[in-house]
Backbone as a ProteinNet text record, in pm:
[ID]
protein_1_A
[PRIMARY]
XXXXXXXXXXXXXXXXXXXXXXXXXXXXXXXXXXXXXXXXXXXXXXXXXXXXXXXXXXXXXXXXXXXXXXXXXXXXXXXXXXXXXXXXXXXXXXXXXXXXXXXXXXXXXXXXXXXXXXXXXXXXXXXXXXXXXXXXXXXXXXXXXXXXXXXXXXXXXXXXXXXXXXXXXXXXXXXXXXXXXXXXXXXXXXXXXXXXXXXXXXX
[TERTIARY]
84.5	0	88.8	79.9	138.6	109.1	252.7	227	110.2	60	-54.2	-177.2	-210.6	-293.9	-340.2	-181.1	-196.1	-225.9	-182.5	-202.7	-373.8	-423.9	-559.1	-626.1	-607.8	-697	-628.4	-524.3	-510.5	-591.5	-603.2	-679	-853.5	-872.6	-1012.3	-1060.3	-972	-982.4	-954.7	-915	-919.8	-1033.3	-1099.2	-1216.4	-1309.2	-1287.8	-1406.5	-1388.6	-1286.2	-1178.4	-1249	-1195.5	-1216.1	-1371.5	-1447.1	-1645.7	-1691	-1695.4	-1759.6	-1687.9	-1560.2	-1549.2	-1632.2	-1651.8	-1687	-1896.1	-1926.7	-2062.9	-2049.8	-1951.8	-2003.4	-1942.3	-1846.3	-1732.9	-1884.1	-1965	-2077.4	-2201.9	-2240.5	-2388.9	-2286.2	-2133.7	-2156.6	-2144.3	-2100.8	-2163.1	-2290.4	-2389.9	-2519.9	-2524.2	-2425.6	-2453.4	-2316	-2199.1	-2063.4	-2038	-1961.9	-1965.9	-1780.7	-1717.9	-1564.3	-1493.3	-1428.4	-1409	-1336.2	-1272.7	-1134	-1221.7	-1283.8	-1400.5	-1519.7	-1531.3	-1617.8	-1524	-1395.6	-1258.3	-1281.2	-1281.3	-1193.5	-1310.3	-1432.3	-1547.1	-1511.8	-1484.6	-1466	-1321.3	-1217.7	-1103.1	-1128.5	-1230.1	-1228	-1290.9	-1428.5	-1498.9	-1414.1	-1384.8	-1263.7	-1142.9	-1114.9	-1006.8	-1066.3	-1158.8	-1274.2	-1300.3	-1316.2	-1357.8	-1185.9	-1082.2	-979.1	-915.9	-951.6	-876.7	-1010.5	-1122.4	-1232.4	-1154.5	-1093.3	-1054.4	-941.7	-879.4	-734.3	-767.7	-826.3	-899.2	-898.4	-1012.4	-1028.3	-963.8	-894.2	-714.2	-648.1	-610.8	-574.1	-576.2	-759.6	-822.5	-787.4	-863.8	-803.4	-653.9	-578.3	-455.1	-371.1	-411.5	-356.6	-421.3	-515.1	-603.8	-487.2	-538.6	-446	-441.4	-345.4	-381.5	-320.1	-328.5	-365.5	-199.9	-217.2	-99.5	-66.9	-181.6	-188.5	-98	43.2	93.8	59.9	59.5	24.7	-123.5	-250.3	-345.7	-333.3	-263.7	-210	-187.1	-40	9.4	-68.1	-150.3	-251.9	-381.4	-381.7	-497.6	-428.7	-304.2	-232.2	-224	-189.1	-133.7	-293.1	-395.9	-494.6	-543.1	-519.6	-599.4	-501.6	-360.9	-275.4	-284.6	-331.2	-346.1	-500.9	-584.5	-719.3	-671.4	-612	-602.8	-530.2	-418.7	-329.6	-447.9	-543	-665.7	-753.9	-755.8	-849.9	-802.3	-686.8	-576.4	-595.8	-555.6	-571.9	-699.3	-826.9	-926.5	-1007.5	-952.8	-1002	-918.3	-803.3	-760.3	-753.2	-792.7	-834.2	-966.1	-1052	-1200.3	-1159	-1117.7	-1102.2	-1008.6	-900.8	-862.7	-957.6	-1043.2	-1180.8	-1209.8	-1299.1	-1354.9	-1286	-1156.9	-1091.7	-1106.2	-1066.1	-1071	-1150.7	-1288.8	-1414.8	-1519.5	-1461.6	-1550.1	-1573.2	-1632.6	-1657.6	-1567.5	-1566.5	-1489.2	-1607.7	-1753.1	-1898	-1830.4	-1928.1	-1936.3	-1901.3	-1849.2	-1794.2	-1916	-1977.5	-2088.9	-2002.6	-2057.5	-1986	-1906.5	-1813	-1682.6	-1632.7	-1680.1	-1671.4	-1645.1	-1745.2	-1757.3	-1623.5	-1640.5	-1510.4	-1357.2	-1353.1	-1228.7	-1173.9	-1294.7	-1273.3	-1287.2	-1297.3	-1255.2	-1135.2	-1068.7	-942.1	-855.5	-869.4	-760.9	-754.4	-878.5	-817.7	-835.6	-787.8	-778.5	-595	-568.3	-405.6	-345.5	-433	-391	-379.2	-531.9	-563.3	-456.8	-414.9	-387.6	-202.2	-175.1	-42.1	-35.7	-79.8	-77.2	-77.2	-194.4	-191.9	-69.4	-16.3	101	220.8	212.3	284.9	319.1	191.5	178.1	182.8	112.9	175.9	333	383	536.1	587.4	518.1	623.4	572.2	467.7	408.9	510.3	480.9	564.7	753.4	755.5	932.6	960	907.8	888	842	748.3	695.3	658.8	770.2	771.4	568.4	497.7	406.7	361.8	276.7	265.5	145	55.5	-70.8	-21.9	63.7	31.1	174.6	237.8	326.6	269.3	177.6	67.9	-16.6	-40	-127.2	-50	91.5	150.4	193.8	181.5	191.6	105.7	-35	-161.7	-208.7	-165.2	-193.1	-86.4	33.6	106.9	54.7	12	-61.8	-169.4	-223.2	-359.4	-340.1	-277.7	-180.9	-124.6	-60.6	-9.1	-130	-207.3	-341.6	-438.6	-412.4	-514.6	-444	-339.7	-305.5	-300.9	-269.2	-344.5	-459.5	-557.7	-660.2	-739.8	-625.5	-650	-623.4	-551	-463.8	-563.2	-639.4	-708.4	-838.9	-907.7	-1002.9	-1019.1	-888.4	-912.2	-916.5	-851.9	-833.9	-971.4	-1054.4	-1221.9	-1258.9	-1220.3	-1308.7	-1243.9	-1115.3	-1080	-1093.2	-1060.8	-1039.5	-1164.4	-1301.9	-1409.1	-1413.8	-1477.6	-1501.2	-1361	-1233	-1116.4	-1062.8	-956.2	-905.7	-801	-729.1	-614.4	-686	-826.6	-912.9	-944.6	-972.5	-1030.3	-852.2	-770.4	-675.8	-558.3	-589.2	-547.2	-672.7	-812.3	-893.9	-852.2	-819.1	-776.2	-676.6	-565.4	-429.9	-424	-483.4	-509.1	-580.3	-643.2	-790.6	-626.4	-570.3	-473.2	-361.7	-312.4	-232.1	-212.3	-372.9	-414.5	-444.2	-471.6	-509.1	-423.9	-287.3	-153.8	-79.4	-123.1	-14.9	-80.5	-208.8	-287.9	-251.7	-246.5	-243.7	-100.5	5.5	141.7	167.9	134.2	106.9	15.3	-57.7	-174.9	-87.4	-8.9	91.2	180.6	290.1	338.8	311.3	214.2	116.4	121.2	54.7	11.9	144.5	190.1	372.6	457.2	436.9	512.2	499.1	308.1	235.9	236.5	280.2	284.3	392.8	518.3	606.2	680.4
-119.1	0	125.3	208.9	383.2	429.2	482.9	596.3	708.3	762.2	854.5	748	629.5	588.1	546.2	502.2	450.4	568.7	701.3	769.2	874.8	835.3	858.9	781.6	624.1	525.9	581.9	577.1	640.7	760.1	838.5	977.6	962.6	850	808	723.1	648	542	684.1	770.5	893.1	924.9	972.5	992.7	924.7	826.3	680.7	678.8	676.8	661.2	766.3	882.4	989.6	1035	993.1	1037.2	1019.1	889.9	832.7	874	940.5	1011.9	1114.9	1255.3	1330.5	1287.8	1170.2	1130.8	1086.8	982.2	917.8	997.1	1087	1194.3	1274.6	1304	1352.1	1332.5	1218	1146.3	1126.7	1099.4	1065.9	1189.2	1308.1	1475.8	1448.4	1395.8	1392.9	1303.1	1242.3	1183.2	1266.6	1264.4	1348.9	1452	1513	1689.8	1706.4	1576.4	1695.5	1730.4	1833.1	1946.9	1934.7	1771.3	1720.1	1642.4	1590.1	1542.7	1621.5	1716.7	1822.3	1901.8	1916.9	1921.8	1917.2	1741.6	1604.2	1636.8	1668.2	1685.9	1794.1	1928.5	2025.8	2001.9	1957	1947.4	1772.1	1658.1	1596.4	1619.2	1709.3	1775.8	1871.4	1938.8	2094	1954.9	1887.9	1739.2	1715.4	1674.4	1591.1	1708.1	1814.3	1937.9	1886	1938.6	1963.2	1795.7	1704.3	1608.2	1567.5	1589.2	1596.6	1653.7	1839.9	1885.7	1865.6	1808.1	1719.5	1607.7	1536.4	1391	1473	1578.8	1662.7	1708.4	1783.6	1858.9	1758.3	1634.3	1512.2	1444.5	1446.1	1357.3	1462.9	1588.9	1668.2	1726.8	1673.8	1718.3	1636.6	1500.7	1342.9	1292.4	1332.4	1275.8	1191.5	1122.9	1110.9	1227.6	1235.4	1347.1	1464.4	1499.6	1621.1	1727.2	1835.6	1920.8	2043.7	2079.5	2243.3	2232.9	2243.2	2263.8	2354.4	2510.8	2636.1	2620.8	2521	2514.7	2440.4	2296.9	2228.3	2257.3	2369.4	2413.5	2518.3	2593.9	2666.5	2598.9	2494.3	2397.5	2364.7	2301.3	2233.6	2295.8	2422.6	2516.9	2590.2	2627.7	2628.5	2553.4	2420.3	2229.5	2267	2284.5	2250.9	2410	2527.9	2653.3	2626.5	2602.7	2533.6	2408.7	2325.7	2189	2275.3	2353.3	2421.3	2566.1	2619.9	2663.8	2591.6	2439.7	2440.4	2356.6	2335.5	2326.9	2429.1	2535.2	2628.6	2690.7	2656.1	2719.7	2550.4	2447.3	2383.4	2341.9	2411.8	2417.5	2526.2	2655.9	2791	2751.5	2682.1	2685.9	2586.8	2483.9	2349.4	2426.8	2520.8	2613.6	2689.7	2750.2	2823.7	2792.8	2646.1	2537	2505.4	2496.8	2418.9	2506.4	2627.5	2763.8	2819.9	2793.5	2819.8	2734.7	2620.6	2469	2488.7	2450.2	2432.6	2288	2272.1	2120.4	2032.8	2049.3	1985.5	1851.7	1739.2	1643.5	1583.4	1530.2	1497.3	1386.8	1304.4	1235.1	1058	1029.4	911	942.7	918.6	986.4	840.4	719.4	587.5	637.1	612.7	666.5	794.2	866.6	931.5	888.6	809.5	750	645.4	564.2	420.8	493.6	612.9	623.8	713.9	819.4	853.5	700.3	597.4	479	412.1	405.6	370.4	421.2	575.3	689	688.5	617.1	629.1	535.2	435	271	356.6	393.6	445.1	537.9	650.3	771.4	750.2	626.2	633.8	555.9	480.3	385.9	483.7	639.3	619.8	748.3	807.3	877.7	789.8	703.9	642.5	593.7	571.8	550.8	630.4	762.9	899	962.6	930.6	939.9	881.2	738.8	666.9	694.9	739.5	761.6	893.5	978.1	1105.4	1074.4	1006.1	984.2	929.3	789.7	802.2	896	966.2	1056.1	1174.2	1270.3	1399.9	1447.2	1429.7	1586	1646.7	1808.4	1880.2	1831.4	1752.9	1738.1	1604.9	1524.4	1386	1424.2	1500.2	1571.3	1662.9	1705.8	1780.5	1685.8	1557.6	1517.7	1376.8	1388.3	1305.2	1407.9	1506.2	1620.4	1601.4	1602.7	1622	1505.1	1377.4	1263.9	1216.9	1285.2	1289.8	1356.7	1489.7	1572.7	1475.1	1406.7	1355.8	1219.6	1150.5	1068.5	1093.3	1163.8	1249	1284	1380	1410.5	1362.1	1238.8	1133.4	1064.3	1042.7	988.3	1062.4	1208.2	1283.2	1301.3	1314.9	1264.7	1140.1	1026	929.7	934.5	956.5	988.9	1067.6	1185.3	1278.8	1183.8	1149.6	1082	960.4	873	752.6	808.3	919.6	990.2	994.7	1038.3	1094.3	965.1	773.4	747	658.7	684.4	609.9	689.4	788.8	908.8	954	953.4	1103.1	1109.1	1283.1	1393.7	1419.9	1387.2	1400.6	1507.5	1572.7	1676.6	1641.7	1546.8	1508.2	1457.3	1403.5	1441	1551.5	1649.6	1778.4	1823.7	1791.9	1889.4	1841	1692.3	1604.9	1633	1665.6	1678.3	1859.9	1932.8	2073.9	2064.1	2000.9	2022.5	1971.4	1815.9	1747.3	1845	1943	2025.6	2150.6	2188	2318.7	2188.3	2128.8	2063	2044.2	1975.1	1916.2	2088.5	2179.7	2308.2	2307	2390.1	2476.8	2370.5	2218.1	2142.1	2157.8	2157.3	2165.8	2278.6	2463.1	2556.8	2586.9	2522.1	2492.7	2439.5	2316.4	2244.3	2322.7	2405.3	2444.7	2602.7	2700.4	2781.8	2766.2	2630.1	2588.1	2553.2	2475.1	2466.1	2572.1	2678	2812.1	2886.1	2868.5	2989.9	2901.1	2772.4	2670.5	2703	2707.1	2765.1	2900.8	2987.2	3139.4	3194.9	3100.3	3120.9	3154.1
0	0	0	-72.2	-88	12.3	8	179.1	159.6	70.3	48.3	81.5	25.1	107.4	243.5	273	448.9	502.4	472.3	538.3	564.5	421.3	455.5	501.8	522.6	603	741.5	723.4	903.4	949.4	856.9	854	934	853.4	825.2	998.7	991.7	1073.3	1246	1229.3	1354.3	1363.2	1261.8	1274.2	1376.5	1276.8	1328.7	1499.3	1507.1	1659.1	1761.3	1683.1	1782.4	1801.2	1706.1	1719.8	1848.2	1891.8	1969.8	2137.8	2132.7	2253.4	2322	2260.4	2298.1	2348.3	2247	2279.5	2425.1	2477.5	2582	2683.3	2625.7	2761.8	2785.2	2695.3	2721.1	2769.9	2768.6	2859	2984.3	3011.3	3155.2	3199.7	3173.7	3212.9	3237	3237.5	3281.1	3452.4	3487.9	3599	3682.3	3612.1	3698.5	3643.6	3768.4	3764.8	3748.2	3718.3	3721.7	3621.4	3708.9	3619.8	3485.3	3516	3433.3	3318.9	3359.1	3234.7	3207.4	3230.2	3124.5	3059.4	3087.7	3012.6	2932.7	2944	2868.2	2766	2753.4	2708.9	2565.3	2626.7	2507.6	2456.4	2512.7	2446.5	2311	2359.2	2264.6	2145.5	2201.8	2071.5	1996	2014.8	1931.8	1868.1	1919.9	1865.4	1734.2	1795	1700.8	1505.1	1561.2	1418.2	1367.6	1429.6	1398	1312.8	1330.5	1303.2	1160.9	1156.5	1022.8	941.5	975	882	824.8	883.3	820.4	737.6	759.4	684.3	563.7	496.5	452.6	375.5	438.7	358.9	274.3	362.3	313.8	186.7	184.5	59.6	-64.6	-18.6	-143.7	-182.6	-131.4	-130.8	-228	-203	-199.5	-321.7	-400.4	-480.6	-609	-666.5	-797.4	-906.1	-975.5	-1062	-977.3	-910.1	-819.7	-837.9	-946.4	-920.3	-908.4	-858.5	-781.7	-653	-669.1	-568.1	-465.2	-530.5	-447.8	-431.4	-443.3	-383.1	-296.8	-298.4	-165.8	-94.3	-86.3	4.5	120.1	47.8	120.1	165.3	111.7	184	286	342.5	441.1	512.4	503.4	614.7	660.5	626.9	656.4	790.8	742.9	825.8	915.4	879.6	1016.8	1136.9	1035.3	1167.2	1232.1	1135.7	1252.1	1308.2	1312.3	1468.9	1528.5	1503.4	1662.6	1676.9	1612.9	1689.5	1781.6	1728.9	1855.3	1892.2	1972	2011.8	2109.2	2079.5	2197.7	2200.2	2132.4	2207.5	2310	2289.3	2383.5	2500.9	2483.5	2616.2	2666.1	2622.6	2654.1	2763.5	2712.4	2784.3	2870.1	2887.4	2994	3106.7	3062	3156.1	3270.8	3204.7	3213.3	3285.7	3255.5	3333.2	3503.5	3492.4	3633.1	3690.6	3659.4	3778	3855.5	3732.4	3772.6	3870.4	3850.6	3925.4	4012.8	4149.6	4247.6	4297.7	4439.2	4525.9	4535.8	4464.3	4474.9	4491.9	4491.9	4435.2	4294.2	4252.7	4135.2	4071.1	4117.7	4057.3	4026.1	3886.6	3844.1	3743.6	3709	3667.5	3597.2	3575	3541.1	3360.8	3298.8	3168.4	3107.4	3153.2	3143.1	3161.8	3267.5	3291.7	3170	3178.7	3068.3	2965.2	2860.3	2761.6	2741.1	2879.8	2906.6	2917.2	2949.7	2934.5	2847.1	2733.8	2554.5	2521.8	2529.5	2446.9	2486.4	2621.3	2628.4	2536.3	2490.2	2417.4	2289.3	2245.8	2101.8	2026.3	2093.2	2088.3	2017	2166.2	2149	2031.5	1948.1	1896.9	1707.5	1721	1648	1634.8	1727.9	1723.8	1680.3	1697.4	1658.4	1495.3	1472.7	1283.7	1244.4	1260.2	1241.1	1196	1326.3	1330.8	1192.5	1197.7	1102.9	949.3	912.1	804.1	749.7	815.3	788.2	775.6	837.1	876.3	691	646.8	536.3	409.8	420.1	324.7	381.7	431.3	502.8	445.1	512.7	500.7	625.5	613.6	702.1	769.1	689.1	779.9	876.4	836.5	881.4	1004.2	977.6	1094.5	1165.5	1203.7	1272.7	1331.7	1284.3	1290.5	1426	1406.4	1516.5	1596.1	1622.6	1715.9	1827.9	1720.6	1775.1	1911.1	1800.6	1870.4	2046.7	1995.2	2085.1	2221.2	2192.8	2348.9	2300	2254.5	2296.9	2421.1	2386.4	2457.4	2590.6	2610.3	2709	2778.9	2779.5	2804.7	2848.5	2797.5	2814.4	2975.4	2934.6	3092.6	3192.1	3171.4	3267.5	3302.7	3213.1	3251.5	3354	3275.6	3368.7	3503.3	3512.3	3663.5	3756.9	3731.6	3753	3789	3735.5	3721.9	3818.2	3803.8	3861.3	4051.7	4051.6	4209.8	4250.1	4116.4	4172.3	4239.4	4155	4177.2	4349.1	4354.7	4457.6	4579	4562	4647.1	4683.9	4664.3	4656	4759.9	4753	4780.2	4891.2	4874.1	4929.4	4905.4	4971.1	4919.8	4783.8	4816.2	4731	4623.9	4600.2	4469.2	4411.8	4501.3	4428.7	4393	4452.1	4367.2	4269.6	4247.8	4135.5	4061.5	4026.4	3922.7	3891.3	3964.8	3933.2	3881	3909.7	3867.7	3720.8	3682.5	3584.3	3490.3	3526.7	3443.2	3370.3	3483.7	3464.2	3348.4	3414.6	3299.3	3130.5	3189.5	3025.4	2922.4	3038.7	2887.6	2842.6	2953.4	2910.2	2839.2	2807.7	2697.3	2608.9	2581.9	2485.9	2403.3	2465.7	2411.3	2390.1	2435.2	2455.7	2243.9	2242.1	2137.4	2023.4	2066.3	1959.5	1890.5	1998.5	1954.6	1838.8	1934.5	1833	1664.6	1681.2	1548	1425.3	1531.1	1442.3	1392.8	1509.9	1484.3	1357.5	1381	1278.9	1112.3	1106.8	960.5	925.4	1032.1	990	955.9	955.8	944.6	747.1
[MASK]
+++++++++++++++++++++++++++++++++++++++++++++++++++++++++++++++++++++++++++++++++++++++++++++++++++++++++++++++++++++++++++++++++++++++++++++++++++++++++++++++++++++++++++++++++++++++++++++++++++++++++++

């Protein structure tokens, strides 16, 4: 298989991957209140736009035939300054979020956790194909796109970490300030990563 194709089934197959997070990070927001998974909530949705529009960039970029360089190139750099946008606008708001929370009750925090721990399996796995896709056939989306997966990864085990405190720990102190600290973490790598991004394409 051509590295232009592996790399849009990889494209494709994120998608598929990443949908079904923000749904269930979201019904268990209907039973738990923390702050690190209503986070985990807007940082997977803003993930979620950002990694469509790469798929996106991708297909039309990659097509056969395809030799509008200078339309490529401004399609790429486009896909790659929106993911390091919301990049930093979903860790702008999950910032928001921790500061603002209350020490309430946290609720059930189950649902959130179990998809922060194969999102650590998923994530790393696909940073990883990422890596190697690009290492072979240098491009900007699919090198953005193991950036991406990388803080997602990372993130995710913070998350976990955060989370699993709610469920061993509750209503503890050393819970409420592993779900704060985890909430402050996960933005500033997020908007850390999403800078970079933008400063990288504006260059």
């Amino acid at each position: 298989m051509s590295n232009k194709k592996s790399g849009g089934r990889t494209l494709l197959w994120s998608v598929i991957m990443s949908a079904p997070g923000p749904l269930v990070v979201g019904l268990g927001l209907l039973e738990g209140r923390s702050s690190t998974q209503l986070a985990d909530f807007v940082r997977r949705s803003s993930e979620l736009l950002a990694i469509v529009m790469a798929f996106v960039t991708y297909r039309l970029t990659n097509r056969d035939g395809e030799t509008n360089a200078v339309r490529n190139a401004r399609l790429e750099r486009f896909s790659n300054i929106f993911v390091g946008a919301m990049m930093c606008l979903g860790g702008s708001i999950m910032l928001i979020l921790a500061l603002t929370s209350g020490s309430e009750d946290k609720g059930n925090v189950i649902p959130g956790l179990v998809i922060a721990v194969l999102g650590v399996i998923a994530n790393t796995i696909f940073w990883r194909k990422y890596a190697r896709l690009n290492r072979v056939e240098p491009n900007p989306i699919l090198a953005v796109q193991a950036r991406l997966y990388r803080a997602k990864s990372l993130v995710d085990a913070c998350v976990t970490l955060a989370l699993l405190s709610v469920v061993l720990l509750p209503e503890s102190a050393v819970s409420y300030w592993l779900d704060l600290i985890g909430s402050v973490v996960v933005a500033a790598y997020l908007v850390s990563c999403g800078v970079q991004t933008i400063r990288e394409r504006l260059k």
